[in-house]
VOKERO-236099 format. One record per residue: x negated, z negated, y of N, C-alpha, C, O in turn. Coordinates in pm, whole numbers, plus 32768, in hexadecimal, padded with zeros to 4 digits. Atoms other than C-alpha are relative to their C-alpha. Example, Ala and Ser with C-alpha at 12.3 -4.5 7.8 and 13.67 -1.06 7.14 Angstrom:
! residues 2
7FA780007F897B327CF47E3E7FA6800080787F3E7FBE8076;805280067F897AA97D367F96804D7FB7806D801A7FA680DC;
This chain:
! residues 170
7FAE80007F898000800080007FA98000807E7FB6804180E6;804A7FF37F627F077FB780F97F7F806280157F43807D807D;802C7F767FDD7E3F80D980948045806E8038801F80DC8062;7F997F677FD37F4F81AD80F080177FE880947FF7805380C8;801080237FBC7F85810E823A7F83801980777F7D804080EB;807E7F9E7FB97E27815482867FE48072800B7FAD80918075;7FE97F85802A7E358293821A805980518069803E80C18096;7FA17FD77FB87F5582C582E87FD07FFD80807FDC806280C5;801280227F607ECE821E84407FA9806380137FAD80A88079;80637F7F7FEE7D8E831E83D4802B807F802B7FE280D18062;7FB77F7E802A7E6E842E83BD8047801580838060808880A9;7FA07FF37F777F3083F885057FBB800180707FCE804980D1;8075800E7F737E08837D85EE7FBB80D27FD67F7280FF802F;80567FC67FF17D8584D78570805C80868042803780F3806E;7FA37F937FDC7EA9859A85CB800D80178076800F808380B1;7FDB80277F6D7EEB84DB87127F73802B80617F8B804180D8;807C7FF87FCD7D56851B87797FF180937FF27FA080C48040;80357F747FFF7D59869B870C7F887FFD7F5C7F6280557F0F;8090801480407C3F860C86317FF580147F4A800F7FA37F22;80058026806C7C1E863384C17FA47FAE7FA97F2B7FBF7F9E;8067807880407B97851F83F87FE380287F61800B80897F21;802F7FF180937AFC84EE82A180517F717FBC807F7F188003;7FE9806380567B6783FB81AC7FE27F548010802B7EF27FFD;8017806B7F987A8A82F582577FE07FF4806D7F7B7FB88091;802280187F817ACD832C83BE7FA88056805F7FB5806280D9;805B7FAB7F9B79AC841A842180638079803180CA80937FF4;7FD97FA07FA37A15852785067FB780907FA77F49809B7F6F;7FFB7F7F80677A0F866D844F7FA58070806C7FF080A080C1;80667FA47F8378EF8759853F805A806F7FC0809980907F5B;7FA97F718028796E8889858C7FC580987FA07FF581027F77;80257FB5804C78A5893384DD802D80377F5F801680A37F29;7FD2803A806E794488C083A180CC801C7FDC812280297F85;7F538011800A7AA488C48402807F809D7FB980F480A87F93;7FC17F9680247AE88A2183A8804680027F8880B180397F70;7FB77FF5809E7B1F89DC823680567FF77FF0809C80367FA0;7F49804E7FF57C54891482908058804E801F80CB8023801E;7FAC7FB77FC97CE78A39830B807C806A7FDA80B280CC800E;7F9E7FA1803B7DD78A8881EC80A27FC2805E80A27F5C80A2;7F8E801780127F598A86822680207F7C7FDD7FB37F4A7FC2;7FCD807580318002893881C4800D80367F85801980B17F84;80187FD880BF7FF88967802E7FF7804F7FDC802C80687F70;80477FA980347F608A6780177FA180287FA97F2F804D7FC5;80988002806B7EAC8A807EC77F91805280047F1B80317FF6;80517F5880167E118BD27EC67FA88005809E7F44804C80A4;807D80167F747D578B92803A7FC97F737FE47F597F4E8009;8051808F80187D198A367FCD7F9880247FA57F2580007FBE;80668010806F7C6A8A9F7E817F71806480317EF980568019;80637FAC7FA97BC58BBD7F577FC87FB2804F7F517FB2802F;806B801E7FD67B378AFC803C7FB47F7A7FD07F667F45801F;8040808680527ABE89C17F4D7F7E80727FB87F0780607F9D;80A57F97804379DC8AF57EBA7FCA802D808A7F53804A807C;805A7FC27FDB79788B727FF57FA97F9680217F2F7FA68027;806280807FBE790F89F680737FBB7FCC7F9B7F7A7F697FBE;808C80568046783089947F337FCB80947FCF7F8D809A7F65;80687F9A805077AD8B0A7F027FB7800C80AD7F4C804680C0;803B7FF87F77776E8AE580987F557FFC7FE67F1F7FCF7F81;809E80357FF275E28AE580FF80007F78803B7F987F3A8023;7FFF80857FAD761B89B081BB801F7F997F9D7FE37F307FB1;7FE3802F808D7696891B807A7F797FD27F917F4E7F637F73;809D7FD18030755189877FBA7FCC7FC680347FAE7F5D7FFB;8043802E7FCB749D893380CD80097F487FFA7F9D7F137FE1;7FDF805A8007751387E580CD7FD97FA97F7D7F837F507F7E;80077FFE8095753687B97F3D7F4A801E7FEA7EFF7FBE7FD7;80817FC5801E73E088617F0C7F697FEF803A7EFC7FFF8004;80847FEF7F9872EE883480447FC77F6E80107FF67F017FEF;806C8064802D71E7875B805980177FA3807C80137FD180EE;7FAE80517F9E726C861D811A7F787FCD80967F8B7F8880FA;807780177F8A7104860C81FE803C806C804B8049804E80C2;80067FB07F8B715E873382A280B18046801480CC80BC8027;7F7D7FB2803072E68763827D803D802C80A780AE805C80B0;7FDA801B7F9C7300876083F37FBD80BB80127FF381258032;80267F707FCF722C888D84168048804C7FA1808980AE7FC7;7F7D7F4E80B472F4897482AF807380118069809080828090;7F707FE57FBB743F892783907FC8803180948007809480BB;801D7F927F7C73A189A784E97FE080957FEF800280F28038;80367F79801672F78AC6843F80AC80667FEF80CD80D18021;7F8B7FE4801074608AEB83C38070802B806A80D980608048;7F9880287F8575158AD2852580597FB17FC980CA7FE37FCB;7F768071801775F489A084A27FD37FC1805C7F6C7F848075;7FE880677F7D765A891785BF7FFF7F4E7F9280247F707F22;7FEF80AE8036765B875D851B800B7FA6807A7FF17F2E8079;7FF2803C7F7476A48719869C7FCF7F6D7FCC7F787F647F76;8045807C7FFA7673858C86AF7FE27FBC7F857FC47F457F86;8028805180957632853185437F89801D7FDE7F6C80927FF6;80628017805F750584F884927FF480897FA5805680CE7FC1;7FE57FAA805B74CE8610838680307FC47F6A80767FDB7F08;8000808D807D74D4851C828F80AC7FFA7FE780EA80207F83;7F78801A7FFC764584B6830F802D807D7FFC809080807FB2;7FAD7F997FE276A7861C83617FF280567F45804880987F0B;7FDB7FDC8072765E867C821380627FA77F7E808B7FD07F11;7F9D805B80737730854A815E80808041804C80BF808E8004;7F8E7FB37FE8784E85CA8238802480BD7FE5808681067FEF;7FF87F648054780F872D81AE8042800F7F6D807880757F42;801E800D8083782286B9805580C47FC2801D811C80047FE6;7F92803B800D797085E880A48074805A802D80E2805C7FF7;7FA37F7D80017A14871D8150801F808C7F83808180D57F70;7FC47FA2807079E887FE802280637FB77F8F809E7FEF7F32;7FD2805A80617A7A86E57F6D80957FF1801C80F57FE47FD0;7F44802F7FE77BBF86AD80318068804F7FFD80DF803B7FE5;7F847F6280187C37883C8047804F801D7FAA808980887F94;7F7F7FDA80837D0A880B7F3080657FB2804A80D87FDE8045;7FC8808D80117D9186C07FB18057803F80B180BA800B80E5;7FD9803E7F447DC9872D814C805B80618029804480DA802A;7FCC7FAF7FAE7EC687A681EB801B80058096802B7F9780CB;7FFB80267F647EEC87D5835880667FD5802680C07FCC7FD3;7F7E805C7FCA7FE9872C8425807E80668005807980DA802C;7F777FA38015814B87B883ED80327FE880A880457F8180E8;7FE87FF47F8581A48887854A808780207FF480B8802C7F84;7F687FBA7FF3831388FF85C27FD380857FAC801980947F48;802E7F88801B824E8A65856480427FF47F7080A380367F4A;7FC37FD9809A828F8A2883F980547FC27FD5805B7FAD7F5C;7F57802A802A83E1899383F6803980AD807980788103803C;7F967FA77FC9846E8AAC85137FA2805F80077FC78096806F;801B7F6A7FF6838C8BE484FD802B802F7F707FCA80537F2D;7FE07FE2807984458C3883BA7F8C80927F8F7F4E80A57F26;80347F6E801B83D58DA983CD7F8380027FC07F6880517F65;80877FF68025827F8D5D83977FE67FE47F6C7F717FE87F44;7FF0800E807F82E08D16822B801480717FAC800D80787F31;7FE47F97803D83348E63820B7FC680858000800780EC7FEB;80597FC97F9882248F1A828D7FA680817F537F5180D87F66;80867FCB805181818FAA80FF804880A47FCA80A580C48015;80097F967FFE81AC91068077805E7FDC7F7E80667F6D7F48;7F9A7FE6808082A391577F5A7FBB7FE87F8D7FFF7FB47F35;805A8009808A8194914C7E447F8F7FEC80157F3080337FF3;807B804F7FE580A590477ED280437F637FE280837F108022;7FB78093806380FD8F237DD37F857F7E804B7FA07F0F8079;806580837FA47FAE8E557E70802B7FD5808C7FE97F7880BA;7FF07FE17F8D803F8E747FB280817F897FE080797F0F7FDD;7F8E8029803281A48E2D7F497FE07F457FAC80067EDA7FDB;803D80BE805D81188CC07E4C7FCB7FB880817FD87F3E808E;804080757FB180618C5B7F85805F7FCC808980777F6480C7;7F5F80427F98817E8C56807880707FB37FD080B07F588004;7F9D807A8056825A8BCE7F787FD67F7B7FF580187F1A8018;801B80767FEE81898AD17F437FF77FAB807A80047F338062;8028802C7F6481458A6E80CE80C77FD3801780F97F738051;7F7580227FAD82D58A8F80F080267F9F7F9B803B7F337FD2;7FD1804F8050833989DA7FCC7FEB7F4D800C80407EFE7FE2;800080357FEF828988C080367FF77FAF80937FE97F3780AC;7FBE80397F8D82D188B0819280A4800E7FF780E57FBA8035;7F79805F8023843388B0812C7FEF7F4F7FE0800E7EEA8020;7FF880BF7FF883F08754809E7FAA7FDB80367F587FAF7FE6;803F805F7F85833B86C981AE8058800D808780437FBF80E3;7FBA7FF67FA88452875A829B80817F8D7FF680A47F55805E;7FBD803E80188554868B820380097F7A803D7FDC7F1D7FF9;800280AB7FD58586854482CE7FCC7FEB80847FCD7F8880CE;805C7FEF7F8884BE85CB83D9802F805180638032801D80D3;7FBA7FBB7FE1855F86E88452809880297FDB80BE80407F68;7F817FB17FFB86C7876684A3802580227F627FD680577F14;7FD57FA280A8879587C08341801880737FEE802980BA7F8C;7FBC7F4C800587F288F983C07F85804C801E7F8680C6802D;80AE7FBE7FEF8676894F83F47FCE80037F7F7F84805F7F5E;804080168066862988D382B2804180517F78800F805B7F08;7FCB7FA5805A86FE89A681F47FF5808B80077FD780CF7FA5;802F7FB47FF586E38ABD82A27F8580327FC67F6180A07F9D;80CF7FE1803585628A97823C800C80317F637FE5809D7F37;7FDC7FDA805385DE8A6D80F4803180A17FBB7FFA80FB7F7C;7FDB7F4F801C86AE8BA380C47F80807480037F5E80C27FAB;80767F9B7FD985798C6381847FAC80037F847F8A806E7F51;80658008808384968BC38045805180477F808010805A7F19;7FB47FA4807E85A78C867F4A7FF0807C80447FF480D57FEF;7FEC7F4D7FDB859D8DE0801C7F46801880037F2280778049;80767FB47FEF84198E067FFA7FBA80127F827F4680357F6D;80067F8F808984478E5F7E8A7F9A80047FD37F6680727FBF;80578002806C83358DCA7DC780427FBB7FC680997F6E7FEE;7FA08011807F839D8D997C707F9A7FA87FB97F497FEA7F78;805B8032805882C98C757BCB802280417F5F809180557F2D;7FEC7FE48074824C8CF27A64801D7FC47FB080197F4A7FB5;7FCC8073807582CC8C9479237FA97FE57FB27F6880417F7F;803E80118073821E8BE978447FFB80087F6280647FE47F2D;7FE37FBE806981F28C4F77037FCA7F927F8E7FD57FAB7F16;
């Protein structure tokens, strides 16, 4: 309970600041922040970018480079590690590839009332189609309680007209 709490105050101070945090509190450099930049449940940009952030060089570099000189691998690199340590900027490297499964960004009006944007994939683009389903499906339930019912259904319906068909299992 009072992990969640914390979790929560983390989660709100980071919303209310612009700022995105890590797990414990550090400030996410911007260098870094890009990964985060799937959709709300979005598997298929989440799993994409969890490979691009531990096949990253900055990753490597980090993972791999020789901790006397890790300051110079990440300059040679241009990684910005603005006010951290390399040391620290690489434990918050390591904890951002770690959370892109786990993060979603703060739920805006955008994805309760831009419906359309749910509907945006090509007739026979099923990756397209799974990853919007998934993003709408679960901002439906996070809209619930939060937003308007007549928003939230609407959304709903919108998540049945963009006609991905989960497969069957066999």
């Amino acid at each position: 309970m009072l992990s969640n709490l914390v979790s929560l105050a983390i989660s709100f101070a980071s919303v209310v600041s612009a700022t995105v945090l890590t797990s414990n509190g550090n400030k996410i450099p911007n260098s870094l922040v890009s990964y985060l930049d799937c959709p709300i449940g979005d598997t298929l940009c989440k799993n994409n970018m969890k490979s691009k952030c531990l096949t990253s060089e900055t990753y490597n570099i980090c993972k791999n480079g020789n901790p006397l000189i890790l300051d110079e691998l990440l300059a040679q690199n241009n990684v910005d590690i603005e006010n951290y340590s390399p040391v620290e900027f690489c434990k918050i490297q390591t904890q951002v590839c770690n959370m892109i499964e786990d993060y979603n960004p703060p739920l805006t009006r955008d994805y309760i009332f831009d419906v359309e944007n749910y509907l945006t994939c090509d007739d026979d683009d099923e990756m397209c189609k799974y990853s919007k389903n998934s993003t709408c499906r679960l901002v439906v339930k996070m809209c619930w309680g939060n937003y308007p019912k007549t928003a939230c259904k609407k959304l709903s319906k919108t998540c049945d007209e963009i006609g991905y068909e989960e497969p069957n299992e066999t």
